[in-house]
VOGU-547842 format. One record per residue (C-alpha): residue number from 0; x, y, z. Coordinates in nm, 3 decimals. Each point is the difference from the previous one (the first is absolute). Example, Ala and Ser with C-alpha at 12.3 -4.5 7.8 and 13.67 -1.06 7.14 Angstrom:
VOGU-547842
<r><num>0</num><c1>1.230</c1><c2>-0.450</c2><c3>0.780</c3></r>
<r><num>1</num><c1>0.137</c1><c2>0.344</c2><c3>-0.066</c3></r>
END
This chain:
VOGU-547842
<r><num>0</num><c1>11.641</c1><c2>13.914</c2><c3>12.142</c3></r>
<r><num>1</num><c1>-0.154</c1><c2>-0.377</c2><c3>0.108</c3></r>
<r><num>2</num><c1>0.067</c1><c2>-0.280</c2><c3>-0.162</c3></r>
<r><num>3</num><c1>-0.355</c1><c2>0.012</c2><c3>-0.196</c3></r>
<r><num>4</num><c1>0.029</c1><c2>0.290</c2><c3>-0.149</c3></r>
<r><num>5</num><c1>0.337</c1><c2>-0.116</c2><c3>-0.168</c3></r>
<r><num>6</num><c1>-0.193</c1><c2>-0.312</c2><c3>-0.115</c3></r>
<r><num>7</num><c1>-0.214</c1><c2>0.191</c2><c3>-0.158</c3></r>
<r><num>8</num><c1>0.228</c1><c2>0.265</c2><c3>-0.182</c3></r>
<r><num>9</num><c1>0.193</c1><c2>-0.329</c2><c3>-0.129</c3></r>
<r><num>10</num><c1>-0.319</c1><c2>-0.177</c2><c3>-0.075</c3></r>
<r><num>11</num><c1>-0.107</c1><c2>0.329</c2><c3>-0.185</c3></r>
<r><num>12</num><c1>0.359</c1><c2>0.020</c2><c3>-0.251</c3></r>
<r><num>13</num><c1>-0.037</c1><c2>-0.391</c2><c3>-0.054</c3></r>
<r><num>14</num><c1>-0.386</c1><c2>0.046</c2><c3>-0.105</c3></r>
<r><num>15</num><c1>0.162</c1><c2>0.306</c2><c3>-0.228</c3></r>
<r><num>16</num><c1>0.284</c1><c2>-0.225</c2><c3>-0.139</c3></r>
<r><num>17</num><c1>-0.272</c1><c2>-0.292</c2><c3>-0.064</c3></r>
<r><num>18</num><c1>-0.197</c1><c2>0.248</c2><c3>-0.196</c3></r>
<r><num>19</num><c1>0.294</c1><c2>0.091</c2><c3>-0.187</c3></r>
<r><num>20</num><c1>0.095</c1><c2>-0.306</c2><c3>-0.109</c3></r>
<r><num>21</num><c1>-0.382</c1><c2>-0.099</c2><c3>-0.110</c3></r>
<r><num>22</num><c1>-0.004</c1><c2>0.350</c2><c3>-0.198</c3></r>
<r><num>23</num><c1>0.317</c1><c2>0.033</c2><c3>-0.164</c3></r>
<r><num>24</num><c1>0.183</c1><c2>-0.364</c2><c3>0.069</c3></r>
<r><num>25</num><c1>0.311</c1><c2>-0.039</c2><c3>0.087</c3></r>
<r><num>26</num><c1>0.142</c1><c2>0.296</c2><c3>-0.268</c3></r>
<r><num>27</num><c1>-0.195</c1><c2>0.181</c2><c3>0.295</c3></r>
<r><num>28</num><c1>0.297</c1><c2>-0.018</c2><c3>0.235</c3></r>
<r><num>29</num><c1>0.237</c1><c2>0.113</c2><c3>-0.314</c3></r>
<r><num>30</num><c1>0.065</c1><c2>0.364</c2><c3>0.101</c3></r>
<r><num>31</num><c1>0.069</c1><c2>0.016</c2><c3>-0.422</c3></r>
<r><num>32</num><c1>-0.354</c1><c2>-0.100</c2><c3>-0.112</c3></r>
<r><num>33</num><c1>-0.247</c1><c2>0.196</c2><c3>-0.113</c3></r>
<r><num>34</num><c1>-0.369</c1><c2>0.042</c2><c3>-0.087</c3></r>
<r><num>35</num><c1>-0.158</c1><c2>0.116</c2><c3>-0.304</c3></r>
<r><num>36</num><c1>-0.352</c1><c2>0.158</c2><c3>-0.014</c3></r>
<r><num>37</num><c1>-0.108</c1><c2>0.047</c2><c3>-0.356</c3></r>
<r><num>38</num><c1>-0.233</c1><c2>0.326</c2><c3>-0.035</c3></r>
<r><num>39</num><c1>-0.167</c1><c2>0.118</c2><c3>-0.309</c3></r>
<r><num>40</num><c1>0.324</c1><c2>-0.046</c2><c3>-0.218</c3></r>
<r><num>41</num><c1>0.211</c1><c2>0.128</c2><c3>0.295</c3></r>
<r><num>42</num><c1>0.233</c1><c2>-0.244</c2><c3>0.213</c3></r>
<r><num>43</num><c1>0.095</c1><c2>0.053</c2><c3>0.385</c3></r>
<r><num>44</num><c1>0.247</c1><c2>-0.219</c2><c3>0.143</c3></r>
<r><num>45</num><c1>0.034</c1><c2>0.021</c2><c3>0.363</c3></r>
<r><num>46</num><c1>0.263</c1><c2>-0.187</c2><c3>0.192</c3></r>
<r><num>47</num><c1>-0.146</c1><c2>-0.295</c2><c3>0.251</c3></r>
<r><num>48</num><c1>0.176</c1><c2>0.175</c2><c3>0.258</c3></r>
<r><num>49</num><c1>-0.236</c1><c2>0.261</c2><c3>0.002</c3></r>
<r><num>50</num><c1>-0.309</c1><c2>-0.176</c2><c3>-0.079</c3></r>
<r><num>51</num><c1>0.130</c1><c2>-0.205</c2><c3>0.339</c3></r>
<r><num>52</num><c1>0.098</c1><c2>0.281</c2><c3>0.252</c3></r>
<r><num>53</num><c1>-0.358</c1><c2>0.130</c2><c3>-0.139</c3></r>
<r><num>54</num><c1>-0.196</c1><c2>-0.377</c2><c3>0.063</c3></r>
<r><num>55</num><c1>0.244</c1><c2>0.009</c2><c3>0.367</c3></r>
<r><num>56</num><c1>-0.132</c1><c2>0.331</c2><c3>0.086</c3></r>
<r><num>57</num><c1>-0.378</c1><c2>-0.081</c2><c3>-0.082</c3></r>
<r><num>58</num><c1>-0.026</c1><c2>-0.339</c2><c3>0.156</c3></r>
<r><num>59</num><c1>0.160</c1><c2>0.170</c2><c3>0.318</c3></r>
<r><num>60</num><c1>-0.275</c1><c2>0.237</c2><c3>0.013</c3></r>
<r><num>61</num><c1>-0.229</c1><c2>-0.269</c2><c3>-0.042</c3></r>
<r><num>62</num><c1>0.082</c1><c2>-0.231</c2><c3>0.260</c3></r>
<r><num>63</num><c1>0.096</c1><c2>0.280</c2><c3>0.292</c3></r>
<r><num>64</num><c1>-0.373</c1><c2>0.176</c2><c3>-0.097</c3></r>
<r><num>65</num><c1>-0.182</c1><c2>-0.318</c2><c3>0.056</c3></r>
<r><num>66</num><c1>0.209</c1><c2>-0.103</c2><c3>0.300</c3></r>
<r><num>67</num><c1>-0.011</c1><c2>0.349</c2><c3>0.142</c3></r>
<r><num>68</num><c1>-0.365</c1><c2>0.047</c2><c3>-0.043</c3></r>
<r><num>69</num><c1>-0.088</c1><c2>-0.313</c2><c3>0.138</c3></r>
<r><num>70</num><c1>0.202</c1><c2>0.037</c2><c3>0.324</c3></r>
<r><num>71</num><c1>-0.178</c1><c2>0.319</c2><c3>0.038</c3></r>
<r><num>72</num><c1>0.362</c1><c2>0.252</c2><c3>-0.023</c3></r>
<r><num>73</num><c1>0.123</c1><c2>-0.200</c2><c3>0.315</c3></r>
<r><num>74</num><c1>0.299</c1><c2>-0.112</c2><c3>-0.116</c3></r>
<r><num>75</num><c1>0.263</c1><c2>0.286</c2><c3>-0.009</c3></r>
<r><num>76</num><c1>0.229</c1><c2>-0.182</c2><c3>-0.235</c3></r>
<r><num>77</num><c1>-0.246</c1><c2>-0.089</c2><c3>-0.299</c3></r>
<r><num>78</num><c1>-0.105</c1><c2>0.335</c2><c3>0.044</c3></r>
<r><num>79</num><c1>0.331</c1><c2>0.134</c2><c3>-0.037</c3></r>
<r><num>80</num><c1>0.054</c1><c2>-0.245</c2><c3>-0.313</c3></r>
<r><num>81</num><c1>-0.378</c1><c2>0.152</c2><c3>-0.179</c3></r>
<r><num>82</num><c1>0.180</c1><c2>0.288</c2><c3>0.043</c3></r>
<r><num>83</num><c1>0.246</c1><c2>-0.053</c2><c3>-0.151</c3></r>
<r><num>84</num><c1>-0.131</c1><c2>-0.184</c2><c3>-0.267</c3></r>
<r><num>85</num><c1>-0.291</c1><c2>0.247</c2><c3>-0.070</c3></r>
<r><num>86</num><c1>0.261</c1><c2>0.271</c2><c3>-0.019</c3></r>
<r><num>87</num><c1>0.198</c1><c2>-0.228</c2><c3>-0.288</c3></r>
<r><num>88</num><c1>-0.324</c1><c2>-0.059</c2><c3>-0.198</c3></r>
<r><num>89</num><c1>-0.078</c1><c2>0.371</c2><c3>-0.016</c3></r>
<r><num>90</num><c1>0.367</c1><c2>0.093</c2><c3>-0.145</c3></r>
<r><num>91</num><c1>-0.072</c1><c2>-0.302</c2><c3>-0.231</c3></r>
<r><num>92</num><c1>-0.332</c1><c2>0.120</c2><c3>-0.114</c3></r>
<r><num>93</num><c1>0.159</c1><c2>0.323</c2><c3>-0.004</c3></r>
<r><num>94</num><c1>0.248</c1><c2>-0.110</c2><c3>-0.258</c3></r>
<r><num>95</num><c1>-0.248</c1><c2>-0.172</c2><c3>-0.201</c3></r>
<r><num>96</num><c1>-0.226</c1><c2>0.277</c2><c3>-0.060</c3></r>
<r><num>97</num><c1>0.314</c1><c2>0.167</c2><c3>-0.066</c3></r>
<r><num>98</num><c1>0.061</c1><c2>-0.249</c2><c3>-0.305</c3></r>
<r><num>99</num><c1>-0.331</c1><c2>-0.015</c2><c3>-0.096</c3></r>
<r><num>100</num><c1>-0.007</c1><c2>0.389</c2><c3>-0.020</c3></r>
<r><num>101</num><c1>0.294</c1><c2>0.074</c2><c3>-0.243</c3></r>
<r><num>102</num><c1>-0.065</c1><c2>-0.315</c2><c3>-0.201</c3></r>
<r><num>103</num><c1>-0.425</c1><c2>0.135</c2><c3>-0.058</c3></r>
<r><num>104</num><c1>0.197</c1><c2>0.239</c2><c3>-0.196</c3></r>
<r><num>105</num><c1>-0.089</c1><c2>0.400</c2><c3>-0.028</c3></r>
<r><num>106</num><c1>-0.281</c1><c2>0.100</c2><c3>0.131</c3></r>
<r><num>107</num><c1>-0.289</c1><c2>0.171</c2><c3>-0.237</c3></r>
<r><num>108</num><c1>0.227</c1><c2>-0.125</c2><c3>-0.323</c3></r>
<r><num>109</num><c1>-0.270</c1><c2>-0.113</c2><c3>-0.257</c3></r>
<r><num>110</num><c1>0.203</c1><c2>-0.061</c2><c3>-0.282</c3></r>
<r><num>111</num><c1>0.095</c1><c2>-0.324</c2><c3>0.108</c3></r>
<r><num>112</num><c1>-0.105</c1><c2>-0.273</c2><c3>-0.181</c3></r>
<r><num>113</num><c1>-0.298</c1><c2>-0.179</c2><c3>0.142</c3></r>
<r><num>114</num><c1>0.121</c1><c2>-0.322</c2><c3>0.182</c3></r>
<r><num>115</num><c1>0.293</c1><c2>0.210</c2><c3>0.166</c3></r>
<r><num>116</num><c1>-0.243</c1><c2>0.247</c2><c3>0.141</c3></r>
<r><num>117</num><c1>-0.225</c1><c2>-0.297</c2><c3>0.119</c3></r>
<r><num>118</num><c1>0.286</c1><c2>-0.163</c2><c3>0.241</c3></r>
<r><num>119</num><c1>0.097</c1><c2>0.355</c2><c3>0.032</c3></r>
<r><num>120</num><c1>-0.343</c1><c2>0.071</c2><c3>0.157</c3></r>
<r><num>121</num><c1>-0.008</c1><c2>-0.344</c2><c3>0.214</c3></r>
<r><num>122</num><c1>0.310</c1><c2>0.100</c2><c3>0.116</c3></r>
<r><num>123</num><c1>-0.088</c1><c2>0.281</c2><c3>0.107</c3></r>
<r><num>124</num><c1>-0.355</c1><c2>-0.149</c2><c3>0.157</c3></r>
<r><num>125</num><c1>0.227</c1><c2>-0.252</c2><c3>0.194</c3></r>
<r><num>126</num><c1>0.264</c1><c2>0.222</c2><c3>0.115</c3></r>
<r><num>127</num><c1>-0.299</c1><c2>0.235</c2><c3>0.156</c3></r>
<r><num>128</num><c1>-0.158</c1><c2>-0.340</c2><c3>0.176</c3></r>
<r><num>129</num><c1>0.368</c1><c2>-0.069</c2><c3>0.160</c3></r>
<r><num>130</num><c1>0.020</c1><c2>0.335</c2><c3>0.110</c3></r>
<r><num>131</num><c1>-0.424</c1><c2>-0.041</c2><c3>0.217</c3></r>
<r><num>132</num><c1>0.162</c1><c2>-0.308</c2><c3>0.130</c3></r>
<r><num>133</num><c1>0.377</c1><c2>0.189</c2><c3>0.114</c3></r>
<r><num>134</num><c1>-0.203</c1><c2>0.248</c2><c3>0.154</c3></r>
<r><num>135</num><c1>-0.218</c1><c2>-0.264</c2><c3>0.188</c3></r>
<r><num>136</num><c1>0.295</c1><c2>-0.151</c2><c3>0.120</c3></r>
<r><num>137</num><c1>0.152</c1><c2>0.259</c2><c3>0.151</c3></r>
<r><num>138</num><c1>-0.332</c1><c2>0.082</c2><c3>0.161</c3></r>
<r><num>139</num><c1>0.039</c1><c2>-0.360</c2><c3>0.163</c3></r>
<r><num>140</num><c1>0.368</c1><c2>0.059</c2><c3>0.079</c3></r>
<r><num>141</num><c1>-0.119</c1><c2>0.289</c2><c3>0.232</c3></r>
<r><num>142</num><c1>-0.228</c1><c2>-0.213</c2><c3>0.158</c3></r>
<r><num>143</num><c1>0.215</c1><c2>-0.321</c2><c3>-0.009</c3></r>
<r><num>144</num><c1>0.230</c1><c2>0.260</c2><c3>0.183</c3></r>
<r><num>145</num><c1>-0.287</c1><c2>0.140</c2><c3>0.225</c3></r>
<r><num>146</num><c1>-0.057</c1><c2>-0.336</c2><c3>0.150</c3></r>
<r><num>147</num><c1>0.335</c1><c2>-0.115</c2><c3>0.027</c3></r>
<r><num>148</num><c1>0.049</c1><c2>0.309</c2><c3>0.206</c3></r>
<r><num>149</num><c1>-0.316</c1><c2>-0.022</c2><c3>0.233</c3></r>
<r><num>150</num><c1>0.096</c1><c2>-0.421</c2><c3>0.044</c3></r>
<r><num>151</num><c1>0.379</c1><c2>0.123</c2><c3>0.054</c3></r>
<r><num>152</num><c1>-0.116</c1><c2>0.225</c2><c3>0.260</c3></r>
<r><num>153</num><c1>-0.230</c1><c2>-0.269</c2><c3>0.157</c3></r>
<r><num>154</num><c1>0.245</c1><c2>-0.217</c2><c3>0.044</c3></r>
<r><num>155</num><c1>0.276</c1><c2>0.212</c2><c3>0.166</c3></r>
<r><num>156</num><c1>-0.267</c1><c2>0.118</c2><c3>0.269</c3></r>
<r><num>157</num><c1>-0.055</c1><c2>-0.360</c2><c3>0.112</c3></r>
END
């Protein structure tokens, strides 16, 4: 690994740890603190630990796609790091939809009252869009993988 790319993976978790601190302040970096999303009479608290691994993983993504796609797959390192990266936003979304899933509630039960089987039903809407874009991504993992391959290749032959 050159010196650049480590530049950029620590320019990458200092971006991440700015963002954190403009999001969530300085409780951000308090591995006790939490977050509280208040939905239809319902509270979820989350810790900021996971709401940070989760804004780490995304920004990650982010930053190696653009890079990557720009360079055109030549570099073999921030190809290896959208890899990696793509892989940890799938399990995310993966966990999300998984969430978003059990807390829709049962499916098909229409004695709930109204406003419960509203969010129940955006839940459910939102948990279907994750899912399109999970797929997607793996799609692009297989190709991220596919050129990372045919550049690996290219290189070793010269």
């Amino acid at each position: 690994m050159n010196r650049k790319e480590i530049f950029w993976l620590f320019g990458t978790a200092v971006l991440v740890l700015v963002l954190t601190l403009i999001l969530f302040g300085i409780d951000g970096l308090n591995i006790d603190s939490t977050f509280d999303i208040n939905i239809h009479d319902t509270y979820f608290v989350i810790a900021n630990v996971h709401l940070v691994l989760l804004l780490f993983v995304f920004i990650f993504f982010k930053v190696y796609l653009i890079r990557v796609v720009l360079n055109g797959f030549k570099n073999i390192t921030a190809n290896l790091v959208l890899i990696i990266a793509t892989l940890l936003v799938a399990v995310v979304l993966g966990k999300i939809i998984g969430m978003l899933d059990f807390f829709s509630g049962p499916p098909n039960n229409d004695s709930m009252a109204d406003g419960v089987n509203e969010v129940g039903n955006a839940m459910k809407i939102i948990s279907r869009i994750l899912f399109t874009v999970q797929m997607i991504l793996l799609v692009l993992l297989a190709y991220f993988g596919f050129k990372t391959g045919r550049n690996y290749n290219a290189e070793k032959k010269h």
